[in-house]
N, C-alpha and C positions, 0 to 999 in steps of 0.2 A: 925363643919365647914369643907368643903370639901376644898381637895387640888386645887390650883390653875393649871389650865392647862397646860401644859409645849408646848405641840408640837402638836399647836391647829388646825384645817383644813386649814386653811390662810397658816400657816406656810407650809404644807405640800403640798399647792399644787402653791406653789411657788415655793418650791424645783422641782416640776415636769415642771412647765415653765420654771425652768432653765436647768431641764435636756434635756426637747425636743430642746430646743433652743442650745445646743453645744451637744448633740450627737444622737437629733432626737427620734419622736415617740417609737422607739422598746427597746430605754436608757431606758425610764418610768418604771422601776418595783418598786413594792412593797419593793424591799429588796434598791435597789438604793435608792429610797425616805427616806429611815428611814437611811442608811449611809449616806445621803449631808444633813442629818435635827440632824443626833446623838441622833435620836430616835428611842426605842427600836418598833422593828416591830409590834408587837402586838398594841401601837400605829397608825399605820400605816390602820391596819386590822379593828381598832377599829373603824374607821373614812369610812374606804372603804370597806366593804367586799369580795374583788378580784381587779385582776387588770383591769379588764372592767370598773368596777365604777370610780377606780379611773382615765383612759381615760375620760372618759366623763364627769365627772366631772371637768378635768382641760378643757376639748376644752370648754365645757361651761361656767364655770366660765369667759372664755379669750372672748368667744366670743360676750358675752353677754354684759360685758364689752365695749366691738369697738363699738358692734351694738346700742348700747343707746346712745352713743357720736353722730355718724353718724344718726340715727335719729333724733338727734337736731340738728345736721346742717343741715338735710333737710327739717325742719320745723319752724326756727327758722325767719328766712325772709320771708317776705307773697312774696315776688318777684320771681319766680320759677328762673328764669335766677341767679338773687343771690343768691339762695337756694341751686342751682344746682351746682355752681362755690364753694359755702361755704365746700359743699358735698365732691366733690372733693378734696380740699385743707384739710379737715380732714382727709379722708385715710393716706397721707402722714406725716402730723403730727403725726397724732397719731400713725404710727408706727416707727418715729422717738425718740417717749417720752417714748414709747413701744418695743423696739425694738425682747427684746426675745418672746413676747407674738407675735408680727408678724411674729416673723420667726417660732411659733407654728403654728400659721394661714394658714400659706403658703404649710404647709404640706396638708391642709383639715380635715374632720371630717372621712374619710377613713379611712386615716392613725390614725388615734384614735380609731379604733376599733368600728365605727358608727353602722355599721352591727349588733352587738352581745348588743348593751344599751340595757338595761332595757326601760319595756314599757313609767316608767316616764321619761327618761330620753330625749329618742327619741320625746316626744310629747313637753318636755321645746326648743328643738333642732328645730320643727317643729313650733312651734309658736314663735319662736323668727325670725325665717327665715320670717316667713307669716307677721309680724309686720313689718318686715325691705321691705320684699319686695313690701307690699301694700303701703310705705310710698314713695318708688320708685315710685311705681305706681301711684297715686296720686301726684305727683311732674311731672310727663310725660303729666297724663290728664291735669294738670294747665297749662302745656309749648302746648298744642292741637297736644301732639305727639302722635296720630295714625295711626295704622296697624302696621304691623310687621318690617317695616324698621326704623320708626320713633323711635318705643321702642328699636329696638337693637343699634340705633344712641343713645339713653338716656344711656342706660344702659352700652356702649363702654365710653361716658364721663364721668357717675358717679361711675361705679367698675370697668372696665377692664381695662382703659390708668392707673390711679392712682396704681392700685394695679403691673402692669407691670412695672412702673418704681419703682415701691420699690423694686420687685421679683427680677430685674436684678441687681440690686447694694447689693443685702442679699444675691443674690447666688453668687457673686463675693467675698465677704465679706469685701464690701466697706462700710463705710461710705454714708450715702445719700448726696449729693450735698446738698450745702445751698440753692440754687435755685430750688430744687425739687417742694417742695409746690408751688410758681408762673406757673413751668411748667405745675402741672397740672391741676393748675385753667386755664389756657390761653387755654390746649386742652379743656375742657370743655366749657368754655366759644364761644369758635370756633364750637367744634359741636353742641352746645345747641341752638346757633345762638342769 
């Protein structure tokens, strides 16, 4: 009967969402994860083979994460206008329920060492983008927003306003207002018309 696992990949790359979240991207090593987990490194090694994987592995794990919530809120109401507001109002949710994994987010997949992934990793990174963002898209065609001003007015309501009001109160290291989420369904709902 084989040993039960001690310091499973769950476990490991929680440690590393918690280290990006209080001392950022470049805290992430291999030896840091296996000291805030009291697992011995070769653990560590066993799960990641360098610290590349294990970047990419947490921005994906995190991101992949957000992205599947937020495609249900964009899909969830056949009403694009409430689709779009719903849209909205989860960015800020959810990285209020989330908070260390948003303040991973807010760094980018850059700061994760995006450049040097592995070929699988960059194509999970790539079709989860193409998922999220055709689901945008499709949510823009339902609202009849086209040409190039209509889309960046979709795209200002459903990821830029939400995601700027979280960025400014994470880089303050405030608290979100309780009123966040209302605020940003009401810009949304204002651009989306």
């Amino acid at each position: 009967m084989p040993r039960p696992v001690r310091f499973d990949t769950s476990l490991l790359l929680d440690a590393a969402v918690s280290l990006a979240a209080t001392v950022g991207p470049l805290g992430v090593t291999m030896s840091a994860v296996a000291k805030e987990t009291g697992a011995p490194s070769g653990s560590v090694y066993h799960r990641f083979p360098n610290r590349t994987a294990l970047l990419a592995e947490v921005w994906l794990r995190t991101v992949e994460r957000f992205q599947e919530g937020y495609r249900t809120a964009l899909t969830t109401d056949n009403d694009p206008r409430r689709a779009g507001r719903a849209a909205a109002r989860h960015i800020v949710a959810w990285c209020r329920a989330h908070p260390d994994e948003a303040t991973l987010l807010l760094y980018g997949a850059g700061q994760f060492g995006r450049a040097d992934w592995s070929e699988e990793h960059a194509a999970r990174a790539t079709e989860g983008n193409r998922r999220t963002l055709g689901t945008v898209t499709a949510l823009a065609e339902a609202l009849g927003a086209t040409g190039p001003q209509a889309a960046e007015r979709v795209t200002l309501a459903l990821v830029d306003l939400p995601l700027s009001l979280v960025r400014r109160h994470f880089q303050a290291h405030e608290p979100l207002p309780p009123h966040a989420e209302d605020l940003a369904e009401e810009c949304a709902a204002a651009l989306l018309g």
